[in-house]
C-alpha positions, 0 to 999 in steps of 0.5 A: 545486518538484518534489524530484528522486528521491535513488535511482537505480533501485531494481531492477537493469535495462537502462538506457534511453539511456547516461549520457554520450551518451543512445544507445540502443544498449545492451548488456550487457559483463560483471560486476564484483563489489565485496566484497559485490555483483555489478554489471552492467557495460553497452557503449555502440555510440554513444560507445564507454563502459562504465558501470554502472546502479546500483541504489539508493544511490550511493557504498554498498559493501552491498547496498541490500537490507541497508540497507532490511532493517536499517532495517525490522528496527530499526523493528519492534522488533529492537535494533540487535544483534539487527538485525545477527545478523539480518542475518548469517542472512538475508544472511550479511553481517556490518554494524558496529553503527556502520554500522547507527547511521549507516543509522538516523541518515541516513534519520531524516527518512524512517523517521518510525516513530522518534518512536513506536518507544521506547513502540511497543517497551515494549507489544508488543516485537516483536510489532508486526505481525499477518498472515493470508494471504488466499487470495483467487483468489491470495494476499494477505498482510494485515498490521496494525500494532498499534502505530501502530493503537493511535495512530489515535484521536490522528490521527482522532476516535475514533468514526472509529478504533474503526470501523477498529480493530474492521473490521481486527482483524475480518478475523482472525477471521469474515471472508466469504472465501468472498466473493473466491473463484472457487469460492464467489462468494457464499456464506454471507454470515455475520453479521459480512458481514451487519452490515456491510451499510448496512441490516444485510439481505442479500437471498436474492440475494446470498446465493445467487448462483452468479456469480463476483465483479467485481475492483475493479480491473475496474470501469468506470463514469461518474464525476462531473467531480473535482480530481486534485492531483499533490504530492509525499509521503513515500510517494514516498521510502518507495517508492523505498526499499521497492523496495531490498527487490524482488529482481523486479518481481513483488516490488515490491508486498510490498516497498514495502507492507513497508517502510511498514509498518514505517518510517513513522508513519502506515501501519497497515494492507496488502493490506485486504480489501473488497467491496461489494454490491448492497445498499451500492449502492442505499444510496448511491443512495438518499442521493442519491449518483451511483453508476453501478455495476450494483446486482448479486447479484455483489459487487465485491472488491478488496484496499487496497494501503495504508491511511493515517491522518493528519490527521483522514482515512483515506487509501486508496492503492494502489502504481502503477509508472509511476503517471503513466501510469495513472487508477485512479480508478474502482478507488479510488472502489470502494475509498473506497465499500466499505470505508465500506460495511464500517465504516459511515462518511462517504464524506466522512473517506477520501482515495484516491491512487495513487503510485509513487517519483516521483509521487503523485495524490490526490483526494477519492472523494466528489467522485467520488460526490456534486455538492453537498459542502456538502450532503451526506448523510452515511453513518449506519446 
């Protein structure tokens, strides 16, 4: 049975319809200010009533916003003192070291990243985090989690972990970010892009090429006939309260991607880096696999949203508002396809999802890619 969402909205916006009698005709009458907060007071023409569209939690006097901080904070390492002076600077609002007890007890069974925090804290403290802004056309903040990535070897064979950890880590150091720049598309593939190549060779084509590159989210292409399964996951819960963060639409991206990050036990990495070229495109094709993308000098780019691993697979999910009424499959077929490209591993260990508060769409990108699962080839270099 479909669990119903424990939030209101998360962003304080026009309510679609009134409460009490589902009117449409709406509008704003005023604000009224509790001890910490400003709520927007709404008028219905239909039936005459006041009421308020409360973002976040009901029955809270905080902001929802502090709630969700104090939870990252606490999670990346910071006590529950140094957690409350942090939130004295960043919010001027001063939370009881009580109230911040009760905030980390009640939402236990979502912030997951408790079980790991007592030995994530003795190693790094709260050095958990490494992050590189991406100046990619706009700009990306690419974050790893040292400690859960550490911890891969426990949710993946270890072979599939260390290809992840040495591709993560490597995009702080000689990374092709020339690649995902308008200005230069493709030049100087260097020899860390180049041995990520399937075959380890890059034709002078795609070397010189003076195209612009393709956006994985751009991508059309025919697909083989696959297996959506909607479910509901605790990616939902850490959206809905990831958004707590979002100030504007604009910031719900970072904000779940954040709360993620910090809060949950599988999440390791945000904002990836990928592309795949024409090179990794006749790999595939060579194996047999069904992949209708141009074979072109132009590499297609992209960054990953979120990267999961759990139960033996590496989840690739990107955050959708409004994800029921989207199909980014071709997106995240070219996400699946180019980061084993990048860490020369089976199309088969990677599992794609799309998601937002409410729903959540999984699929398998190889069925995407491949007919016959029972005899495939898998991905060896």
């Amino acid at each position: 049975m479909k669990r119903s969402p424990p939030f209101g909205p998360t962003i304080q916006s026009k309510p679609p319809c009134c409460p009490v009698c589902d009117g449409r005709r709406i509008i704003k009458r005023g604000l009224r200010k509790n001890c910490f907060r400003q709520l927007q007071i709404y008028f219905c023409k239909d039936c005459g009533k006041y009421f308020m569209s409360l973002p976040g939690l009901k029955g809270v006097k905080y902001p929802p916003r502090v709630i969700a901080r104090a939870l990252c904070l606490y999670n990346l390492g910071h006590s529950q003192e140094e957690t409350a002076r942090r939130l004295i600077a960043e919010h001027r609002i001063r939370v009881a070291r009580r109230t911040l007890s009760d905030w980390i007890s009640g939402y236990r069974s979502m912030t997951t990243f408790h079980r790991l925090r007592t030995a994530a804290v003795r190693q790094f403290g709260h050095g958990m985090l490494k992050e590189r802004t991406l100046d990619h056309q706009q700009t990306y903040q690419y974050k790893v989690h040292l400690a859960k990535l550490g911890l891969t070897a426990t949710a993946v064979p270890p072979d599939v972990a260390t290809k992840i950890k040495n591709y993560l880590l490597s995009v702080f150091e000689n990374f092709p970010d020339d690649l995902f720049r308008d200005d230069h598309p493709t030049a100087n593939l260097n020899h860390q892009a180049s041995q990520a190549a399937p075959d380890g060779n890059l034709s002078a084509n795609s070397c010189q090429s003076s195209q612009p590159a393709l956006r994985s989210s751009k991508s059309r292409f025919e697909i083989l006939p696959l297996a959506r399964t909607e479910k509901q996951n605790l990616a939902n819960d850490l959206a809905a309260l990831g958004l707590l963060l979002a100030r504007k639409n604009r910031d719900r991206h970072p904000a779940v991607q954040d709360f993620m990050l910090a809060n949950d036990t599988s999440t390791i990495a945000c904002e990836v880096p990928v592309y795949l070229t024409g090179e990794d495109i006749a790999y595939y094709k060579s194996l047999g696999f069904f992949v209708s993308l141009p074979e072109s000098s132009k590499p297609i780019t992209g960054h990953i949203d979120v990267v999961q691993v759990r139960n033996g697979l590496i989840h690739l999910l990107d955050y959708k508002p409004n994800a029921r009424q989207i199909d980014p499959v071709n997106q995240l077929v070219v996400y699946a396809l180019a980061f084993a490209s990048r860490t020369r591993l089976p199309v088969k260990v990677f599992k794609c999802a799309w998601f937002d508060e409410k729903d959540y769409f999984e699929f398998f990108p190889l069925q995407a890619v491949k007919a016959k699962i029972g005899v495939m080839t898998t991905f060896h270099v």
